[in-house]
C-alpha positions as CSV (number, residue, x, y, z in Angstrom):
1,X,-0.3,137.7,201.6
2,X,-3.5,138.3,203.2
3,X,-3.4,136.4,206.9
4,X,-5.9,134.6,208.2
5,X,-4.7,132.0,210.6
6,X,-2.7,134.2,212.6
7,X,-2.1,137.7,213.6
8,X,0.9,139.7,212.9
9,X,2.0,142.9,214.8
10,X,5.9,145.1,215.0
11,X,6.0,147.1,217.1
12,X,9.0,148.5,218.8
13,X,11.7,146.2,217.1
14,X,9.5,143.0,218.1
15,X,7.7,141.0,215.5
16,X,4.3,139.3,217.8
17,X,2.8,136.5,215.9
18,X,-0.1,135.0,216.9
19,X,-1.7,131.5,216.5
20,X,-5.8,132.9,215.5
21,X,-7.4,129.1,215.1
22,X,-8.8,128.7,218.6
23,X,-11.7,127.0,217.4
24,X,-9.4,123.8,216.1
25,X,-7.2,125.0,218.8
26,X,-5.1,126.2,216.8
27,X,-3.9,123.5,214.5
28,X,-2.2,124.2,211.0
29,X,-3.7,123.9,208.0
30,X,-2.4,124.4,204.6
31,X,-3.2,128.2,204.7
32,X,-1.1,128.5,208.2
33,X,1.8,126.7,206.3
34,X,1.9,128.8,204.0
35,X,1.1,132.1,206.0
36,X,4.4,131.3,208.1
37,X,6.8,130.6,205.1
38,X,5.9,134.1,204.2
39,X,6.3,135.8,207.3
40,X,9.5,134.0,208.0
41,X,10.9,135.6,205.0
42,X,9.1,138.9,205.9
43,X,10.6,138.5,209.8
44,X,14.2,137.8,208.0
45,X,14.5,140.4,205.4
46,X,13.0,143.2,207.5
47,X,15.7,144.9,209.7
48,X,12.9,146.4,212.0
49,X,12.3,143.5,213.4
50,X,14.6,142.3,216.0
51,X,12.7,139.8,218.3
52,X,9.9,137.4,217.4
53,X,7.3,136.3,219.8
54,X,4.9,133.2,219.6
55,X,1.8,132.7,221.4
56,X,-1.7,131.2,220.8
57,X,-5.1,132.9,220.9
58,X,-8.0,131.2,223.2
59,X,-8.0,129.4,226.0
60,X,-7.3,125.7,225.6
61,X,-4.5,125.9,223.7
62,X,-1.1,126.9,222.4
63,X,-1.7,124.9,219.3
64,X,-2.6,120.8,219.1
65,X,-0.6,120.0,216.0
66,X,-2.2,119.3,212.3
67,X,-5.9,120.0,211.9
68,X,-6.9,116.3,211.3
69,X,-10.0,117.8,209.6
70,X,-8.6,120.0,206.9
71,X,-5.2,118.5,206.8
72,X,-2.5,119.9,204.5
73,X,-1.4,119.7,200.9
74,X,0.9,116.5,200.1
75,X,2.2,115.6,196.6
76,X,1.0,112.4,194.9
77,X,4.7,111.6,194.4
78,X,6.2,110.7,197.8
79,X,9.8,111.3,197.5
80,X,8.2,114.8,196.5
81,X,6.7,115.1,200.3
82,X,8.1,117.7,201.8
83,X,7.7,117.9,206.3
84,X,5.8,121.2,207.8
85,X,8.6,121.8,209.4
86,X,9.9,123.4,206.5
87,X,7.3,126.1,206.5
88,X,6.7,126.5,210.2
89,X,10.4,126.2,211.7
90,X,12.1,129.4,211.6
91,X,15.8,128.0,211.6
92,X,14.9,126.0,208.3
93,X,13.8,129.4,207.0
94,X,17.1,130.7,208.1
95,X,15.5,133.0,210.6
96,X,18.7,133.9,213.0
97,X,16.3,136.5,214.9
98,X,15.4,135.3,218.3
99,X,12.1,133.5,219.0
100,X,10.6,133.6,222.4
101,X,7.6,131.1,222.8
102,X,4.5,131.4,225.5
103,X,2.5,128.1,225.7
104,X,-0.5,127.9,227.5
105,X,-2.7,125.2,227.9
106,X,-2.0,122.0,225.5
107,X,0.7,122.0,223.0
108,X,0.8,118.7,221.5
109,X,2.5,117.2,218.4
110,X,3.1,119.7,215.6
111,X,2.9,122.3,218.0
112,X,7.0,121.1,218.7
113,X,8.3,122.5,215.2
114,X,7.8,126.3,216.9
115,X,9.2,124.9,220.6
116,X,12.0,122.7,219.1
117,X,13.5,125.9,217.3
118,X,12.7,128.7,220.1
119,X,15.3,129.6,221.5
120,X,13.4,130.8,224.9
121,X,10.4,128.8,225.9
122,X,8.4,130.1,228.3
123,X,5.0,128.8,229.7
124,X,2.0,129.5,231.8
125,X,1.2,126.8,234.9
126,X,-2.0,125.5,233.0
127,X,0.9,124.1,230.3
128,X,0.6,120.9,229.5
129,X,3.1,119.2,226.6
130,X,2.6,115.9,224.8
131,X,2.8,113.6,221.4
132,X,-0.6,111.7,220.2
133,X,0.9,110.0,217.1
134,X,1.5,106.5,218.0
135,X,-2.3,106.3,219.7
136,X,-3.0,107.0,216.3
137,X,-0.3,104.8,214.9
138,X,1.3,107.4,213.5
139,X,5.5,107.3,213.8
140,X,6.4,110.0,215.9
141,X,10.0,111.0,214.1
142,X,9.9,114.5,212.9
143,X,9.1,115.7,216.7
144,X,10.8,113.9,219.0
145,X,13.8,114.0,216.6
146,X,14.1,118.3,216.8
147,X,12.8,117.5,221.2
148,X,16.2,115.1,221.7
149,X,18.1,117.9,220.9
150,X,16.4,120.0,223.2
151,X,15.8,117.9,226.4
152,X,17.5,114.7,227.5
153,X,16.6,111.7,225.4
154,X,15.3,109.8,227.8
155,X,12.7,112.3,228.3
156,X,11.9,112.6,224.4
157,X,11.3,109.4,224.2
158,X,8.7,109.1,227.0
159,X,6.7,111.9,225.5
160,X,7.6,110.2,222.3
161,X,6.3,106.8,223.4
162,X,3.8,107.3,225.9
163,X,1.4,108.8,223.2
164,X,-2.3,110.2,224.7
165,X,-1.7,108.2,228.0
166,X,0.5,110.8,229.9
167,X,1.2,115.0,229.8
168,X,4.5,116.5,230.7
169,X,3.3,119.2,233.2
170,X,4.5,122.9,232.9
171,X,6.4,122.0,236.6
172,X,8.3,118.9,234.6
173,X,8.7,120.6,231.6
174,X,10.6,123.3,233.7
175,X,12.8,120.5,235.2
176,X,13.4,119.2,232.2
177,X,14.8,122.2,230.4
178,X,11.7,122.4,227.7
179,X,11.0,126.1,229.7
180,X,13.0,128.1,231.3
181,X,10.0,129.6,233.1
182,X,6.4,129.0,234.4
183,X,3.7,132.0,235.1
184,X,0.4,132.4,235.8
185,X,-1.5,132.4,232.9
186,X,-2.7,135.9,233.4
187,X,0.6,136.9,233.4
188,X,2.2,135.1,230.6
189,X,1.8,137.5,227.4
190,X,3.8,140.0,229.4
191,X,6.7,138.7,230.4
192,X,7.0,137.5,226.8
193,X,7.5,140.4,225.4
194,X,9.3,141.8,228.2
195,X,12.0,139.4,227.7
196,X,11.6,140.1,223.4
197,X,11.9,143.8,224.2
198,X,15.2,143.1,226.7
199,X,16.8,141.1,223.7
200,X,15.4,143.8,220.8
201,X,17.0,146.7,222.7
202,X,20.6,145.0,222.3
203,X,22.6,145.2,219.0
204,X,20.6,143.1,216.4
205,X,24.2,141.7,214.6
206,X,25.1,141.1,218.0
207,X,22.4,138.8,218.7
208,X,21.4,137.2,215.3
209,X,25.4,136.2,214.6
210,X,24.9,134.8,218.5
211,X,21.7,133.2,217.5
212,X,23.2,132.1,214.4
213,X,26.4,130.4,216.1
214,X,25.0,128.5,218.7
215,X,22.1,126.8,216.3
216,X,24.6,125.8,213.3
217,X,27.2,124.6,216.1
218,X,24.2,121.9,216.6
219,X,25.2,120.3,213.0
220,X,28.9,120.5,213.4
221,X,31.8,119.1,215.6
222,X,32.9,121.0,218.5
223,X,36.1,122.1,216.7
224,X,34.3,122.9,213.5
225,X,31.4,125.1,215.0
226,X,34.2,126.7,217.0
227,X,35.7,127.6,213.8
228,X,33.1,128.7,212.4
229,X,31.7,130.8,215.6
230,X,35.3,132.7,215.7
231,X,34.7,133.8,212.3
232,X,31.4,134.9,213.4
233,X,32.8,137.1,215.9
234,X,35.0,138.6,212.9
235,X,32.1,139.3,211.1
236,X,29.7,140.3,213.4
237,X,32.0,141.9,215.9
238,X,32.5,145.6,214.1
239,X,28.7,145.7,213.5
240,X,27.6,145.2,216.7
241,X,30.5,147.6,218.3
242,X,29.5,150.3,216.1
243,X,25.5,150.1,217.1
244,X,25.9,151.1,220.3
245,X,28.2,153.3,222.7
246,X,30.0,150.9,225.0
247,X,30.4,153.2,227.9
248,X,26.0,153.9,228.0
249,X,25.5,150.1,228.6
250,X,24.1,149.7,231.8
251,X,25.7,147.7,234.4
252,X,23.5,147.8,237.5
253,X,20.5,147.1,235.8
254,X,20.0,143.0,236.3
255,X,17.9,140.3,237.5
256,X,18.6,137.4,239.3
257,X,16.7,134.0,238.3
């Protein structure tokens, strides 16, 4: 498929994808939709591609949800409905390769099916992070619903509730556990594929049956996903031992956070 709502680059084991609506500041349309469901599958299938990054092109912006203008493709029938989610979200496409996220700027409703599956979240200080549907008197479920399993739920449901009338900072969102880090915006596009490039240097069964693991463990009890992450190990184990010599892993190398 031909892409024109976002850019796509590998290079060096890591898959860069880039929001390129900065005009609508980057909200999906029915073209995005379907521009991600087939890069998902590309991003799974291809083994060069270890890491995936996500970022957004201009400057106001990480992405603001649904372009209310264009809006997307739903079926007459609604039991036939299906959520965006299922295009964007890379865990619904079983994706089990990592996606690191840098948000600058606003990222606002829709813009939490990419954040609610990344597994690193990283952000710029000009961040800001909220939910308009119920200004517009929309239900806010699909969001807040993947966001309470990423932040406490007290905090979900303020961003859920308190609509257009207050932004979660990129300071709070750091307290909160929504990042893990805050940048200046200069240097934000960097360190994000710094940290893709630490993780794409590692053995890739290594990290997508680690990836995999800890995401399905979500859906299951404890002693069911811990069933289910030993067999992992089984399976994963003698792939990722034979990808790499043991006794070249350097050990003096680190960082402290």
């Amino acid at each position: 498929m031909e892409l024109k709502t976002v850019l796509f680059e590998v290079t060096d084991h890591v898959a860069t994808i880039t929001l390129n609506r900065p005009e609508v500041m980057n909200g999906f349309n029915q073209r995005m939709l379907e521009e991600f469901s087939a890069l998902w599958q590309t991003v799974r299938t291809d083994d060069d591609v270890h890491v995936v990054v996500l970022r957004g092109a201009g400057e106001r912006a990480f992405c603001t949800g649904m372009d209310v203008k264009e809006g997307i493709d739903r079926h007459p029938n609604v039991w036939s409905q299906t959520d965006p989610g299922e295009f964007l979200s890379p865990k619904l496409n079983q994706v089990w390769k990592p996606l690191v996220c840098a948000v600058h700027g606003m990222a606002a409703g829709g813009a939490f099916y990419w954040l609610n599956e990344a597994d690193i979240v990283i952000c710029s200080d000009d961040a800001t992070f909220f939910d308009p549907h119920v200004s517009y008197g929309l239900t806010a479920a699909l969001e807040p619903i993947g966001l309470a399993r990423r932040i406490p739920l007290g905090e979900a449901l303020r961003i859920a509730l308190l609509g257009l009338d207050e932004r979660v900072s990129a300071a709070r969102a750091l307290q909160i556990g929504l990042v893990s880090e805050v940048l200046p915006r200069a240097e934000l596009w960097e360190r994000a594929d710094g940290i893709a490039r630490i993780i794409a240097a590692k053995p890739p069964a290594a990290i997508q049956g680690t990836v995999r693991a800890i995401w399905e463990s979500l859906d299951s009890t404890r002693t069911q996903a811990l069933r289910t992450g030993l067999s992992y190990t089984q399976i994963g184990n003698p792939v990722g031992k034979a990808e790499i010599d043991r006794a070249e892993v350097p050990r003096a190398q680190w960082t402290l956070r």
